[in-house]
N, C-alpha and C positions, 0 to 999 in steps of 0.2 A: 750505619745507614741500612745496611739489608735487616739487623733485627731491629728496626724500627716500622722497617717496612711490614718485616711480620708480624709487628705485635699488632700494628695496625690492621692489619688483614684479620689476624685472631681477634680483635676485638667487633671488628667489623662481623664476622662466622660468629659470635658467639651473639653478638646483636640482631642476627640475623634469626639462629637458633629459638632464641625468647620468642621474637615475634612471630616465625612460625608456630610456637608451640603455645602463643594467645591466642593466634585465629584457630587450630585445631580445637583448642576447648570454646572456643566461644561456638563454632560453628556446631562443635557438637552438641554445646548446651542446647543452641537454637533445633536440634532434629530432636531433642529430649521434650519436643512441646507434641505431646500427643495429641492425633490428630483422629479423627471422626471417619471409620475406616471406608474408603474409595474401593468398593467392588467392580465388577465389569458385570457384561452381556453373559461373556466365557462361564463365570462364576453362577451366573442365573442357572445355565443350562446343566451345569453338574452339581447344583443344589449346595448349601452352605447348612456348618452345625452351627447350633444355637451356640453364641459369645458373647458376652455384654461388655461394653465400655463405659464405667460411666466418669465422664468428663465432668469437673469441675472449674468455672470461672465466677468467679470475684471480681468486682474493681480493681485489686489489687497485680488480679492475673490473666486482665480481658480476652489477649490476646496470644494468650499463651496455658490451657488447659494444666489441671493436673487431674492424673487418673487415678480415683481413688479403688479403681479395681483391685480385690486381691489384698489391698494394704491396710495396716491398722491406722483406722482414725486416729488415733493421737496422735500418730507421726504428721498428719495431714500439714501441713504450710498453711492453707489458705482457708479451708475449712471453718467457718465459726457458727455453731449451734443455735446458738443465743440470737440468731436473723432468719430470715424468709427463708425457705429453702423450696426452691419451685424446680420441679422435675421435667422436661422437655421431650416427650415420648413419641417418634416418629411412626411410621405404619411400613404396607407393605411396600418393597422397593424392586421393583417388576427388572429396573437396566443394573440396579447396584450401586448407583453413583450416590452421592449425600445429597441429603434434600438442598434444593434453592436455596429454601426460607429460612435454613437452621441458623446462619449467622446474624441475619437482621432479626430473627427473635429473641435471640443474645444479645442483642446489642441493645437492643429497646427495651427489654427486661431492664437491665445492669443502669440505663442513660433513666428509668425511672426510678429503682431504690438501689440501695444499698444492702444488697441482698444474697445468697448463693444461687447459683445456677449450675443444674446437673443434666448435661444432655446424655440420656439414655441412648447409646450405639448400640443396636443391635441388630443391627446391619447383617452381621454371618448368619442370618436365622430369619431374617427378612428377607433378602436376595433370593428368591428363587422363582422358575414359573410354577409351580405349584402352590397359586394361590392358599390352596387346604392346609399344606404344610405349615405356609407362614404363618396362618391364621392358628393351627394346634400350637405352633411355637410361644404365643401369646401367656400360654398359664406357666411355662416355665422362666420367659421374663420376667413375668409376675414376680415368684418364689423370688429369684436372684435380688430384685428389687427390694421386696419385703426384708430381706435379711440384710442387705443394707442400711433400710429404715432402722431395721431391729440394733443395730451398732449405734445408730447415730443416737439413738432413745437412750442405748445404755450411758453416753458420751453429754447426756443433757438435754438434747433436740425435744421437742415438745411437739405431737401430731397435729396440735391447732397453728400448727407453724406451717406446714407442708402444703405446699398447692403442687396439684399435678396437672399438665397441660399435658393431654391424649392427642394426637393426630390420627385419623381412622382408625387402626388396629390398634394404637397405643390408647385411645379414648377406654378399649375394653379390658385394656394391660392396665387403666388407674383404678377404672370399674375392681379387676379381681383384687389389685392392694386394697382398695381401700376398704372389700369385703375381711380382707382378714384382720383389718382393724376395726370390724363393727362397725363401719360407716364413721369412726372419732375422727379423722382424716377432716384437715380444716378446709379445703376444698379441692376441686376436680372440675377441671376444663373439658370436656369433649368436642373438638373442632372435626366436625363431619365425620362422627365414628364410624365404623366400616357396616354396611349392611349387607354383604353376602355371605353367608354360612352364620349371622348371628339377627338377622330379622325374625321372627318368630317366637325366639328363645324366651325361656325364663328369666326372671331376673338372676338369678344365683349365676347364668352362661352370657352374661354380657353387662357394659355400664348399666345402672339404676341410681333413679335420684337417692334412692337410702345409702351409696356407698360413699357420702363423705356430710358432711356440715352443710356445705352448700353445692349444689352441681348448675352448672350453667354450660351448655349444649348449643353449639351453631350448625343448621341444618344446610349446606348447598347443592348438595346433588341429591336429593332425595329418590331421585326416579332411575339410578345406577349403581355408584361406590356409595354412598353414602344409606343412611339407617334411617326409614322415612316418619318412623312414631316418636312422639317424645322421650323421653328419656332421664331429663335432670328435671330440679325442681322449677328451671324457666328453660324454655327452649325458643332459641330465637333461630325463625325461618326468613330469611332476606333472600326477598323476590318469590318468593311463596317457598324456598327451597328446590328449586328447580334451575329454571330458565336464568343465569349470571348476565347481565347487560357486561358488554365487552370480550366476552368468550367466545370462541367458534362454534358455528350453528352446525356444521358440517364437517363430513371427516377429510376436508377439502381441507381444516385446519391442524392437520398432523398432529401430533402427540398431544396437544394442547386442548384439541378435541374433546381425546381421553379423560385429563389429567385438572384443565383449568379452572372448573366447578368443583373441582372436588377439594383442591388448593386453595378455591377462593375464599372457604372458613377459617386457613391460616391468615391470608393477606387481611383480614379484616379485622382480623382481633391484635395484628402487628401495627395496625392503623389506630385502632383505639389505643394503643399506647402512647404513639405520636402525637394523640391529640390534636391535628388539626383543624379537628372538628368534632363534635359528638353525633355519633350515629343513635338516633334514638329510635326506640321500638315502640310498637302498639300492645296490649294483651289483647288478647282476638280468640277467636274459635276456629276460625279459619283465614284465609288469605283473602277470601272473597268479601265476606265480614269486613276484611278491613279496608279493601280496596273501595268499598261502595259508603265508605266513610261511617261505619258501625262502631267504631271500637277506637275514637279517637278523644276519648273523655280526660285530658291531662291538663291539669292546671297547676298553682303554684302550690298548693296544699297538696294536691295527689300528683308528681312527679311518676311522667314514663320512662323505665329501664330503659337504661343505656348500654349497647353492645360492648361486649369485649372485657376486658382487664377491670372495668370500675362497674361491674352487675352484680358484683356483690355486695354494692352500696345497698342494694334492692333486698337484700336478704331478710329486711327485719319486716317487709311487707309480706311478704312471702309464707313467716313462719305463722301467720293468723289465721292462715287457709287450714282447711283442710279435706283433701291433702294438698300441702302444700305445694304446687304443682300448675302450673300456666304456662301458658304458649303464648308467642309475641309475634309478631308480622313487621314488616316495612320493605321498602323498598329502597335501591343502592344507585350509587350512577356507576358510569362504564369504565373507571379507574380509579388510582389513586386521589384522594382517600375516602372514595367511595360517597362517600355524603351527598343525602339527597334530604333538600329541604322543603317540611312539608307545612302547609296550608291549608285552614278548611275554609271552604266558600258557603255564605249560606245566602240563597236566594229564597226572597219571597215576593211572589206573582198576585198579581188581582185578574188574570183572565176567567170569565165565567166558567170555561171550559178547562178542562182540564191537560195539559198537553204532555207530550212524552218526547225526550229527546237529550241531546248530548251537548253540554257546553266545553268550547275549548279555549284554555287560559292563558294570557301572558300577561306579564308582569314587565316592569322598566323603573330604570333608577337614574337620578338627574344627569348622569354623565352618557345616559343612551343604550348602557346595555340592557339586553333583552332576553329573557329568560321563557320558555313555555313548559307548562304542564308535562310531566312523561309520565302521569300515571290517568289509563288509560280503565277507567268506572262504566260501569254498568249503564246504562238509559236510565236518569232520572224523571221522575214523576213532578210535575208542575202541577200545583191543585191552588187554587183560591186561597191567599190567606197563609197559606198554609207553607212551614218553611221546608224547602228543601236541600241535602246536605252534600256538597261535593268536595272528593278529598281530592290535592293537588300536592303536587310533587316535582320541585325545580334544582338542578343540577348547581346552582347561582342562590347566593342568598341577599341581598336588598333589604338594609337594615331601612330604609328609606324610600319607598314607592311612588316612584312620581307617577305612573301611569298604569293603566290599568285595562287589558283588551278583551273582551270576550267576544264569541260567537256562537251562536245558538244553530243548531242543524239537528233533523230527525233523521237524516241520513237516508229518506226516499226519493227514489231517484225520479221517479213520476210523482204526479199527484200538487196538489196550489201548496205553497210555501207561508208559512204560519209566525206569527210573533210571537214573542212575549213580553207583556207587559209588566215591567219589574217595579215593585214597591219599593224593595230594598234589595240589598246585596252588600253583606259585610264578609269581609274576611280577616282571619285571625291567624299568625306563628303560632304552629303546634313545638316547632323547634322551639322558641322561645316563650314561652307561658307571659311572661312580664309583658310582652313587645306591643308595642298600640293597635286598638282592632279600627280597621279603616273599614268606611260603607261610602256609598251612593244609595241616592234616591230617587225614583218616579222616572224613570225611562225606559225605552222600546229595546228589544232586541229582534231585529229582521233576520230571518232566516239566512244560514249563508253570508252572513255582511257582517265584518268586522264592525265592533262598535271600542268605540277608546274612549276613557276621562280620566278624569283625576280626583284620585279620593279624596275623602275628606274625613277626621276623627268622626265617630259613631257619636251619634248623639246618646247623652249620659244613659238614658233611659234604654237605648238598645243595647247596653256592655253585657 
């Protein structure tokens, strides 16, 4: 009985044994997933040497990095040449911690192809308050990088394969790769490249459209962190580059103050992967251009660029120029996923006189929601005859318009109050080119007084 007891006890110590020494390896597999290094404030303030990570995920390894730092590609596990290989290059990091945005740009990456994703850490060389520093650190990521590429080249990797996505500082870390590749480099994101210590520059000392195949550049902060002239071969400025709908006006809004605008050229290009919606843009010369409805010429034959991840559909328009090189405008709403759908209104007046002043738009669809205008244009000119053009911009899209409200106002606050008398008034989806253009005909709009109908298909002759 007693060695029965024992042996039982032994088998039980030695069952026990095993399983303790499965969760040791498993646990330790699991701390074996290299992770995106988490600095502090501490580290800010006694400065960090340049170190590069660079992390590797596949579908195969979403959630579980491998670092190809240091190691010879062949050994790689995950690694495959012969697919996308898109580079994910952060900027400066003022507190140390890892970007917000870096896992949902992974993930949305990986949830659209089947592809490699290489997040660039270089965080030990980022973290510091000496902006200047992090900013010299940029050429030596650079090099690190390059010799990276230069393995993967020898390993088979093709440079019409490579897209780099830059985040401020890293916008100018794709910039120097892709100079050492002669600009063969198949494309380069720049999301709000950094503009302090590189506005002015040469192009040799910061991103240039020449440093890859195609550059596509999202402007948001232009009047701070951000780099306010063009840059790639399209550059698209939503909300003129400046002013973010949804961000803090004030430094009432703590770091986000700071930080929100300058981030918002990540969240939008994380958005266009999602798809929710397409963010479409205008070619413009300026913001104002586009805002007073100059620059909204898109139909089904000449399609306008579309923000984000699929602008490089647009590349083959692009290459006719020269130089190839254009600026786009539009405007965003106040979150997720930003989309703001636009309209152009075109009134035409029979008043003998000529009048001046501002129309404001709503829109309604058969179930009662109600959508108005948030893009806010210049005084239009009302002349005889003569059409005049207002662009609109609704947070709500209505494939289907039951109602239609305008109001006319000069905005003086003394002085007789004025009509106008409309001959027509059609409006057309600039979102959508296909979508039916609706008019009205031959009614009054009284100053200050809501007028509402109901469209009706434009007569053939007015499409």
């Amino acid at each position: 009985m007693f060695y029965s007891a024992f042996q039982r006890f032994s088998m039980f110590g030695i069952c026990f044994f095993v399983c303790f020494l499965a969760w040791c390896i498993t646990a330790d597999t699991e701390k074996k997933c290299p992770e995106f290094t988490d600095l502090s404030l501490a580290n800010a303030l006694m400065g960090t040497d340049v170190k590069v990570q660079f992390l590797l995920y596949t579908r195969k390894n979403q959630n579980c990095s491998e670092n190809l730092s240091g190691q010879n590609l062949t050994t790689s596990v995950y690694l495959n040449v012969t697919k996308k290989i898109i580079f994910v290059i952060h900027g400066y990091r003022f507190t140390g911690s890892p970007p917000v945005w870096i896992n949902a740009i992974k993930d949305s990456l990986l949830a659209k192809e089947d592809i490699n994703i290489i997040i660039v850490d270089w965080n030990r060389g980022a973290t510091t308050l000496m902006y200047p520093t992090a900013a010299s650190n940029t050429r030596k990521v650079a090099e690190m990088l390059k010799n990276l590429i230069d393995e993967m080249l020898e390993n088979g990797a093709s440079l019409d394969s490579v897209h780099m996505i830059g985040v401020s500082l890293g916008a100018h870390i794709s910039g120097f790769v892709g100079k050492a590749y002669s600009g063969k480099i198949g494309r380069i994101t720049g999301l709000d490249p950094a503009g302090p210590l590189f506005s002015g520059k040469e192009a040799t000392e910061r991103l240039d459209h020449t440093d890859a195949q195609f550059v596509d550049v999202i402007h948001t902060d232009i009047n701070a962190l951000g780099y306010r002239k063009p840059l790639g071969n399209i550059d698209f400025y939503p909300n003129g580059g400046t002013y973010q709908p949804g961000c803090p006006q004030t430094i009432l809004g703590g770091s986000q103050y700071l930080k929100c605008k300058h981030q918002r050229s990540v969240f939008l290009f994380i958005s266009s992967l999602e798809q929710k919606c397409n963010i479409t843009a205008f070619l413009c010369d300026s913001y104002v251009d586009y805002r007073n409805g100059k620059c909204t010429n898109c139909d089904v034959l000449n399609p306008c660029p579309t923000l984000g991840y699929y602008a490089d559909k647009w590349k083959n328009h692009l290459i006719e120029k020269n130089p190839p090189v254009t600026t786009a405008y539009f405007d965003t709403s106040d979150k997720e996923p930003f989309c703001m759908y636009h309209y152009f209104v075109d009134i035409i007046t029979w008043n003998k006189n000529s009048r001046r002043g501002f129309i404001r738009i709503q829109i309604a669809d058969n179930t009662g929601n109600i959508a108005e205008s948030k893009i806010d244009s210049d005084a239009a000119v009302f002349q005889q005859y003569r059409q005049a053009k207002i662009l609109a911009g609704f947070y709500l899209d209505f494939y289907s318009i039951s109602k239609i409200t305008l109001t006319f106002s000069t905005n003086n606050v003394v002085g007789p109050k004025y009509k106008l008398r409309i001959l027509q008034m059609r409006i057309r989806s600039l979102s959508d080119a296909k979508r039916l253009h609706l008019c009205r005909y031959d009614f009054i709009l009284l100053e200050n007084i809501e007028t509402s109908f109901r469209p009706i298909p434009c007569y053939e002759n007015d499409e």
